[in-house]
C-alpha positions in Angstrom: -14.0 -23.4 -7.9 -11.5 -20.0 -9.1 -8.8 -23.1 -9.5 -11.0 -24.9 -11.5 -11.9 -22.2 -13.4 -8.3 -21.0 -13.9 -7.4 -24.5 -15.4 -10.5 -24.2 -17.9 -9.7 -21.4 -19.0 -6.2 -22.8 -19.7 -7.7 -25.7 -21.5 -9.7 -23.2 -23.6 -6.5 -21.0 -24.3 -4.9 -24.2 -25.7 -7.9 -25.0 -28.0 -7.3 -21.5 -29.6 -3.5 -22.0 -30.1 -4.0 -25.1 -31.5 -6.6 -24.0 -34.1 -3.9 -22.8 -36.6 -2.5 -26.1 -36.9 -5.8 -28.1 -37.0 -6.6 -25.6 -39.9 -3.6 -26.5 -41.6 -3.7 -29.7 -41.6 -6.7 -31.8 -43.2 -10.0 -31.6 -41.3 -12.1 -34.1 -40.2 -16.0 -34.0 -40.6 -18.5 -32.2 -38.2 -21.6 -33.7 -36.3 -22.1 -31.4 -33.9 -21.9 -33.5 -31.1 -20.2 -32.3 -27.8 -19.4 -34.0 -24.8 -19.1 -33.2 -21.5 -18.0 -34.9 -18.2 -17.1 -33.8 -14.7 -15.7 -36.2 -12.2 -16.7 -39.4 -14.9 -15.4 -41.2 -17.5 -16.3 -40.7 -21.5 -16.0 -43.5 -23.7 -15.8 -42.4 -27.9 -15.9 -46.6 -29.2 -14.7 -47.4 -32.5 -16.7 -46.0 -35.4 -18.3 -43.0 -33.7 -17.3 -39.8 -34.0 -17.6 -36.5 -31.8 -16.9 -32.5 -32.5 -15.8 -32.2 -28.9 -14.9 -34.0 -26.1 -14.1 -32.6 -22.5 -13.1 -34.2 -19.6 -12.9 -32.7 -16.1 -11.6 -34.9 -13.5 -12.0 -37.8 -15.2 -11.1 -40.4 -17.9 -11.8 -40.1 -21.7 -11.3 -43.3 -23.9 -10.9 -42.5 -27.3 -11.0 -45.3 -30.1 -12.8 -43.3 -32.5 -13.2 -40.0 -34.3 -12.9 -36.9 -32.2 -12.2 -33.2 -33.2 -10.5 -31.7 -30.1 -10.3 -33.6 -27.0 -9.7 -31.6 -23.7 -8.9 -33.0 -20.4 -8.7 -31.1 -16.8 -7.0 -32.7 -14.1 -7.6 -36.2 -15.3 -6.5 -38.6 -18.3 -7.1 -39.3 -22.1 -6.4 -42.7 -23.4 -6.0 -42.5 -27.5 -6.4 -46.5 -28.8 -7.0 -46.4 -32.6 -8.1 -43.1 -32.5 -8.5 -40.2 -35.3 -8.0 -36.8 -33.6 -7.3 -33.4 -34.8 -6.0 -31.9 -31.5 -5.6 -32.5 -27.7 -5.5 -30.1 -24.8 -4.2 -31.6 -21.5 -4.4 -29.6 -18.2 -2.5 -31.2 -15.5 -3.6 -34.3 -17.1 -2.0 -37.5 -18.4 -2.1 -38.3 -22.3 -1.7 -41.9 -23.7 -1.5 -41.5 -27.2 -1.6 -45.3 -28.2 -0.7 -47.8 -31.3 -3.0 -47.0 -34.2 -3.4 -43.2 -33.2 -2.9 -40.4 -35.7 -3.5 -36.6 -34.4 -3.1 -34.9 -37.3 -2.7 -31.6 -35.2 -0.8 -30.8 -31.9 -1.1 -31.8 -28.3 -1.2 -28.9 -25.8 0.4 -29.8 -22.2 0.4 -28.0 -19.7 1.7 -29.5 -16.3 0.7 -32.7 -17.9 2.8 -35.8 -19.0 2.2 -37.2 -22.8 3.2 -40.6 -23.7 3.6 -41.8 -27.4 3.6 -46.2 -27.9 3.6 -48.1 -30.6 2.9 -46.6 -34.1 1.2 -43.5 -32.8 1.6 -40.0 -35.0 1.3 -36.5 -33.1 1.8 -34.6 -36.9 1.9 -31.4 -35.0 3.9 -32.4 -32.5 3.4 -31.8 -28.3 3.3 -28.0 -27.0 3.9 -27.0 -24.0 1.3 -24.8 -23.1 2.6 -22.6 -20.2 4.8 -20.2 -22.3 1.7 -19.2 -24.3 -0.1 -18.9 -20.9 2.3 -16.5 -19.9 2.2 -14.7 -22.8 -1.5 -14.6 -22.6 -1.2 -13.4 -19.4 1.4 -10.7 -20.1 -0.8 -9.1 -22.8 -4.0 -9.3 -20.8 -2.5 -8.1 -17.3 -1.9 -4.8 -18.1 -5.1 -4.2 -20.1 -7.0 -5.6 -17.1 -4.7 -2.9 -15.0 -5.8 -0.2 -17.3 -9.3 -1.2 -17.4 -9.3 -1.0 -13.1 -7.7 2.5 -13.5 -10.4 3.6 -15.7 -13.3 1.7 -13.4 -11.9 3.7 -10.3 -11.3 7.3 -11.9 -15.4 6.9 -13.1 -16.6 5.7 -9.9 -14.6 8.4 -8.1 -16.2 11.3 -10.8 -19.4 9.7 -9.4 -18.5 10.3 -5.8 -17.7 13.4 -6.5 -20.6 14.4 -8.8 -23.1 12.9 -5.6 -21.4 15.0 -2.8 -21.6 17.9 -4.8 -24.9 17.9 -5.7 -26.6 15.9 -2.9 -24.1 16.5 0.0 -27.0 17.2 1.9 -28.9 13.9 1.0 -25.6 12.0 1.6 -24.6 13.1 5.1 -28.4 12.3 6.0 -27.9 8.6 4.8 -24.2 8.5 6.6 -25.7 9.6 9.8 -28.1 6.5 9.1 -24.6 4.0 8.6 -22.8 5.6 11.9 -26.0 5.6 14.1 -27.9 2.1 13.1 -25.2 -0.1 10.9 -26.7 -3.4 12.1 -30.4 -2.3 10.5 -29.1 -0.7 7.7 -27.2 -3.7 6.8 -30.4 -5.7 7.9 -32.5 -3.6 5.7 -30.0 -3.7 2.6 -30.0 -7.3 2.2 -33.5 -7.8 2.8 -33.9 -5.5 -0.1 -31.5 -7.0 -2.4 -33.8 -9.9 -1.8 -37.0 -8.6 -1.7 -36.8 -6.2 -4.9 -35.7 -8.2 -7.3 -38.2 -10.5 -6.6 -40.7 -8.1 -6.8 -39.2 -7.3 -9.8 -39.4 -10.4 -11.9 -43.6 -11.0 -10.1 -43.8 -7.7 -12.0 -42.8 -9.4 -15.0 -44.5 -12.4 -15.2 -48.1 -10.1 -14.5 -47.3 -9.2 -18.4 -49.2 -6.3 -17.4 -46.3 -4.9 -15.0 -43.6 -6.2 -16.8 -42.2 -3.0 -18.0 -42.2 -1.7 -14.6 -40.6 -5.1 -14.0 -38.1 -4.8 -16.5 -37.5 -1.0 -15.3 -36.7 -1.6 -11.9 -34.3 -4.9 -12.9 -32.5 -3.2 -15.2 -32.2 0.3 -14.1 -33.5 1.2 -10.7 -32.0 -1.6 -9.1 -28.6 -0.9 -10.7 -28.6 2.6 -9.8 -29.5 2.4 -6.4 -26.9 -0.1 -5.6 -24.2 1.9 -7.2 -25.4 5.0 -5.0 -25.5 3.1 -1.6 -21.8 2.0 -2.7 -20.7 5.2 -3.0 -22.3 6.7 -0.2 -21.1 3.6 2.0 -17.8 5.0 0.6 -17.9 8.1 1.5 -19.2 6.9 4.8 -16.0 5.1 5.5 -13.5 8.1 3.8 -15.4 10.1 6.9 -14.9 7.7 9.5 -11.3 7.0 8.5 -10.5 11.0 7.7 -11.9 11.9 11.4 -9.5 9.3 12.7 -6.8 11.0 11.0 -7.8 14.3 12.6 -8.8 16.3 9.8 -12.1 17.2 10.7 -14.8 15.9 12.9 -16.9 12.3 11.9 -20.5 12.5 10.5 -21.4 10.8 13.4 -20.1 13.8 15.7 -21.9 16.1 13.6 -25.0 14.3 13.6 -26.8 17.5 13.8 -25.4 19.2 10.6 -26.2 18.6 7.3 -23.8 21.5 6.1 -20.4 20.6 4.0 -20.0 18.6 0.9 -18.0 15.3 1.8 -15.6 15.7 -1.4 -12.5 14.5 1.2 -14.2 11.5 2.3 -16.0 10.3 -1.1 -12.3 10.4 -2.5 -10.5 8.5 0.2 -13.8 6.1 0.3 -13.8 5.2 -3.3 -10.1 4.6 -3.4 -10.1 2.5 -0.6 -12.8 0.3 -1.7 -11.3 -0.4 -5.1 -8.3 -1.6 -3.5 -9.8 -3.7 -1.4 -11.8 -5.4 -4.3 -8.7 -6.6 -6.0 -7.8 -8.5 -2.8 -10.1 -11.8 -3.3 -11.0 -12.5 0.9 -11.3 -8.7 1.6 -14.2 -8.5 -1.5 -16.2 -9.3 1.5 -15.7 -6.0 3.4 -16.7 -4.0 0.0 -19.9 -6.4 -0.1 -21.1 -5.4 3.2 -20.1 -1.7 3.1 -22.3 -2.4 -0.5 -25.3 -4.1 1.6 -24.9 -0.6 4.2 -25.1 2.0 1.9 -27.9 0.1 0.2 -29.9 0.1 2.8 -29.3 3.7 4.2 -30.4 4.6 0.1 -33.8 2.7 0.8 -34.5 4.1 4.0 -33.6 7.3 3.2 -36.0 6.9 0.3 -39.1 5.9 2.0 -38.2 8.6 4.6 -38.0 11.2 2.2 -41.2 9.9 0.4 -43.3 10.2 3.5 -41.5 13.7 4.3 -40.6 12.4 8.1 -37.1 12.6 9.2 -35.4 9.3 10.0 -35.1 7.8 13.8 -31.1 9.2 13.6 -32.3 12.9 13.2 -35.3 12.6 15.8 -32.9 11.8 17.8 -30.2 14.7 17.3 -32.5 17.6 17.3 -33.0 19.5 20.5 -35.8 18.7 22.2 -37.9 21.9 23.0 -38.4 23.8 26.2 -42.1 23.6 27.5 -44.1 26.8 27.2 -44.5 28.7 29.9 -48.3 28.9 30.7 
């Protein structure tokens, strides 16, 4: 599917560098009319006419009028045919006797072949320098935009160890004493919620609340079990280091403000997100600190201390009678 989209995306990049020279050349009449095929055959007969036609694994016949034709990993056979511009992605183009496109045909990894008295006006483009172009101007804004997603989410880290460093080692003493229920617990709530959510909505009555916990609840509760599920895992892996204890050895305190392990968290995490099978790991850790957000919620709600803290306080001596 990423492949596929990749090669769309191609198809769409030729359709905008091929727009100057449909412009310039003389236009053809608009009926709206778009069509679409993936894995089938489209047939444009003589004597109708089309804005658009794309092709994705497939055949497109062409004998009439068409606009822009765009094919992905399949063919385009052009018999008699009026076009202003074609876009070929790894595709093969059969511009045939009675053909006229008035603009340019954009190729990229694809073969075109010209019979007969065909006219290509605009002549055939190879598309892949202009993808490389595209991608040289886009890659480093992409870059910049990651560096500038990271240094905020880190600020947030930050900001929620300063302020709630208490409330934080209480929900990573949750992730390091019960992972497997607090993941449990974090997707059934991703689940569950929005659901819940969009019931809400429907009531009429409860659709702001609906709306409310959609659009912003939801949002910001996710983004705080990620970053405590960070600073979880800058924790684990700064203990392992030997820097200072884990949260889990120090179940029992609640002092400290995890600034070390938000910052070695978050950075961690973003990295792994640019690597497409390791996305996975910063989905679960997600799930994690989702869940240990929820529970600490309803815990704090009902003003009892969660199974993980029963658990590391002292039990009493009995009095003496």
């Amino acid at each position: 599917m990423k492949r596929l989209l990749i090669l769309v995306a191609a198809a769409m990049l030729g359709i905008a560098a091929a727009a100057p020279a449909v412009l310039a050349a003389e236009p053809a009449a608009h009926t709206g009319r778009v069509v679409l095929s993936t894995q089938g055959d489209v047939t444009i007969p003589t004597n109708e006419q089309a804005d658009t036609v794309i092709v994705i694994d497939g055949t497109a016949n062409i004998q009439g009028t068409v606009n822009t034709v765009v094919v992905v990993e399949g063919s385009a056979n052009l018999t008699g045919a009026t076009v202003e511009s074609v876009v070929a992605v790894r595709s093969n183009v059969e511009v045939g006797s009675g053909t006229v496109v008035s603009g340019q045909v954009m190729r990229l990894d694809s073969t075109v072949h010209q019979t007969g008295d065909a006219q290509i006006v605009g002549g055939v483009t190879d598309l892949s320098a202009k993808l490389v172009e595209f991608q040289a101007a886009v890659g480093p804004a992409m870059f910049l935009g990651w560096i500038g997603v990271a240094l905020a989410t880190l600020a947030a880290a930050l900001l929620l160890a300063g302020l709630f460093g208490r409330q934080v080692r209480r929900a990573d003493r949750l992730i390091a004493t019960e992972p497997v229920q607090t993941f449990l617990i974090g997707l059934a709530s991703v689940i569950v919620i929005p659901i819940a959510a969009i019931l809400l909505i429907v009531t009429i009555v409860g659709a702001p609340l609906g709306v409310g916990i959609l659009l912003g609840l939801l949002p910001l509760v996710a983004f705080v079990g990620y970053l405590v599920a960070a600073t979880w895992l800058g924790d684990w892996l700064v203990s392992r280091m030997g820097t200072r204890p884990s949260t889990s050895s120090t179940a029992g305190s609640s002092s400290g403000r995890p600034f070390l392990g938000a910052v070695v968290g978050v950075l961690l995490l973003q990295v792994l997100g640019l690597v497409p099978f390791l996305g996975l790991v910063v989905a679960v850790a997600s799930l994690v600190g989702f869940g240990a957000v929820i529970r600490l919620g309803f815990a704090t709600l009902r003003g009892t201390p969660t199974a993980a803290e029963r658990a590391s306080r002292p039990m009493r001596a009995p009095t003496p009678v």
